[in-house]
VEXFI-728857 format. One record per residue (C-alpha): x, y, z. Coordinates in nm, 4 decimals. Each point is the difference from the previous one (the first is absolute). Layout:
<nodes>
<node u="X" v="Y" w="Z"/>
...
</nodes>
This chain:
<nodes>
<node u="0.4448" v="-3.0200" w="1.4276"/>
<node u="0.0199" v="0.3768" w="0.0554"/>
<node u="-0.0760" v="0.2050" w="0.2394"/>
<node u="-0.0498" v="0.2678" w="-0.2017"/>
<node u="-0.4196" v="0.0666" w="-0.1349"/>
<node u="-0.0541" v="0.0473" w="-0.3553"/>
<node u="-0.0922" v="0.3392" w="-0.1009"/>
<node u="-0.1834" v="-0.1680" w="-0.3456"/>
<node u="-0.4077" v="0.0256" w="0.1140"/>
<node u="-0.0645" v="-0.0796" w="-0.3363"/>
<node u="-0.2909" v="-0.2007" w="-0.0257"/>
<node u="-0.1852" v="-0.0442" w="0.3031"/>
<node u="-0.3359" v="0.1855" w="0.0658"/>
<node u="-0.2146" v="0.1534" w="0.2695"/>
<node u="0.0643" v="0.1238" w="0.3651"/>
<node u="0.0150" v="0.3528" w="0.2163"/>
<node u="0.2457" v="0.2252" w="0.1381"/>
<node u="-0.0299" v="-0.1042" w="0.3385"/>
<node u="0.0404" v="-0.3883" w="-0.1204"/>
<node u="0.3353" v="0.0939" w="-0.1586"/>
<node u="0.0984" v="0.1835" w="0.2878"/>
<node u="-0.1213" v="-0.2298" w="0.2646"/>
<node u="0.2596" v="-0.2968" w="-0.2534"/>
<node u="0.3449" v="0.2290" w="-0.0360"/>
<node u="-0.0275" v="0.0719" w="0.3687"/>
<node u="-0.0201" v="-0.3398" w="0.0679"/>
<node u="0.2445" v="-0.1062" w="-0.2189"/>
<node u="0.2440" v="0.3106" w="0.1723"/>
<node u="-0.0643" v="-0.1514" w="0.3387"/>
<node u="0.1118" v="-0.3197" w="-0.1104"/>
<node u="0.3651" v="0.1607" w="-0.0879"/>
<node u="-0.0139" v="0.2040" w="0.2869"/>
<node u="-0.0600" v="-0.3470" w="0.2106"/>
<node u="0.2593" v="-0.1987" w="-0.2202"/>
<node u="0.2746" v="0.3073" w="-0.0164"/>
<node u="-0.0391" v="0.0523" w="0.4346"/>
<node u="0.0610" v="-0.3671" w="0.0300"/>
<node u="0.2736" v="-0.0045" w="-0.2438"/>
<node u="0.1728" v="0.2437" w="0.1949"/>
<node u="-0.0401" v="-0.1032" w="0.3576"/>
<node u="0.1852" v="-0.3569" w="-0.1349"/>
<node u="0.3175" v="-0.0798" w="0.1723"/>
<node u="0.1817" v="0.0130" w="-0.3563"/>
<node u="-0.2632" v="0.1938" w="-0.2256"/>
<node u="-0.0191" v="-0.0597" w="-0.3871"/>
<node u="0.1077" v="0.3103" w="-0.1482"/>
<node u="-0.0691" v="-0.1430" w="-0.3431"/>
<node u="-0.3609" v="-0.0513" w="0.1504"/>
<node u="-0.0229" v="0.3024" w="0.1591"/>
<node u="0.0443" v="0.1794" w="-0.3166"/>
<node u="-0.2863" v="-0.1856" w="-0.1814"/>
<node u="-0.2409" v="0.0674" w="0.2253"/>
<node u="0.0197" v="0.3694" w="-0.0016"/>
<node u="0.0144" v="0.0054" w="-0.3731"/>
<node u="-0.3184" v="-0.2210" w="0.0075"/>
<node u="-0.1577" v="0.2420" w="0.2697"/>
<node u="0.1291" v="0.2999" w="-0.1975"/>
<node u="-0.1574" v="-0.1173" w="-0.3074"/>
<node u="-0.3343" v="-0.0250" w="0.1935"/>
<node u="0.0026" v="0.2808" w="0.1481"/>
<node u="0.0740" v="0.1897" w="-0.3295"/>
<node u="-0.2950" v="-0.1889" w="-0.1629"/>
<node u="-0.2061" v="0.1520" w="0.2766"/>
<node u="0.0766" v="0.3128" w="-0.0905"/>
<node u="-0.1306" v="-0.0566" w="-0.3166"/>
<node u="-0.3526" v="-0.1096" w="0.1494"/>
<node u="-0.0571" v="0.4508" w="-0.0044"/>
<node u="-0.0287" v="-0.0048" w="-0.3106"/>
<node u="-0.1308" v="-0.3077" w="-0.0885"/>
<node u="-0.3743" v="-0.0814" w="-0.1097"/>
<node u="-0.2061" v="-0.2518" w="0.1114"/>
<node u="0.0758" v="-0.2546" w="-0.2405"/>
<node u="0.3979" v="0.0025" w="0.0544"/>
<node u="-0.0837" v="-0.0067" w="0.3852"/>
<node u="-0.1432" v="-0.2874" w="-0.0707"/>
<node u="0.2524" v="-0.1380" w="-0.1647"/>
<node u="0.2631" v="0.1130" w="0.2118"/>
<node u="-0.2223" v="-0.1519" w="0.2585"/>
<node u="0.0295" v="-0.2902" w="-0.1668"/>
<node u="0.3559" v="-0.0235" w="-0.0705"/>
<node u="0.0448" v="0.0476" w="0.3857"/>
<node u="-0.2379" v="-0.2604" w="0.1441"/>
<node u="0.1903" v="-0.2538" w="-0.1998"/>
<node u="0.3401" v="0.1053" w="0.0726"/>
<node u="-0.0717" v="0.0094" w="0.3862"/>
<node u="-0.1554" v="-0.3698" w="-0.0069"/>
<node u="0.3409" v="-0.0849" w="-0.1773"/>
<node u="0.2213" v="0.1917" w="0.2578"/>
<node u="-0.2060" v="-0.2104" w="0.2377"/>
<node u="0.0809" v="-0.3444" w="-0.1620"/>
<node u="0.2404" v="-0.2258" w="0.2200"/>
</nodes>
């Protein structure tokens, strides 16, 4: 598995703004958790380390995109988000 989200919203429908917002930030603060406990380990993971800020960078960038997005790729990126944070969240 990767920690890195998929930037393909293809096919998926519906959903706001604030919805898509409201799902990258989450998804953020779940790097921001991971990447602050990676590196207060004894002997942290640099391999790790790495992975999550290219997964959090890659959020964050698709963020951006939400200013010029329309309501229907909101949605999607909404979407995209909801499912990637229940599958961060996945023991």
């Amino acid at each position: 598995m990767s920690d890195t989200p998929s930037s393909d919203f293809s096919g998926l429908e519906g959903g706001q703004e604030q919805a898509a917002e409201e799902a990258i930030q989450e998804v953020v603060n779940w790097y921001n958790t991971q990447l602050l406990a990676e590196r207060r380990a004894p002997v942290p993971d640099e391999e790790r380390v790495e992975e999550l800020k290219v997964g959090r960078e890659a959020a964050l960038a698709d963020q951006a995109q939400l200013a010029t997005a329309d309501a229907e790729e909101s949605g999607r990126i909404a979407a995209v988000y909801a499912a990637r944070l229940r599958e961060l969240k996945e023991p």
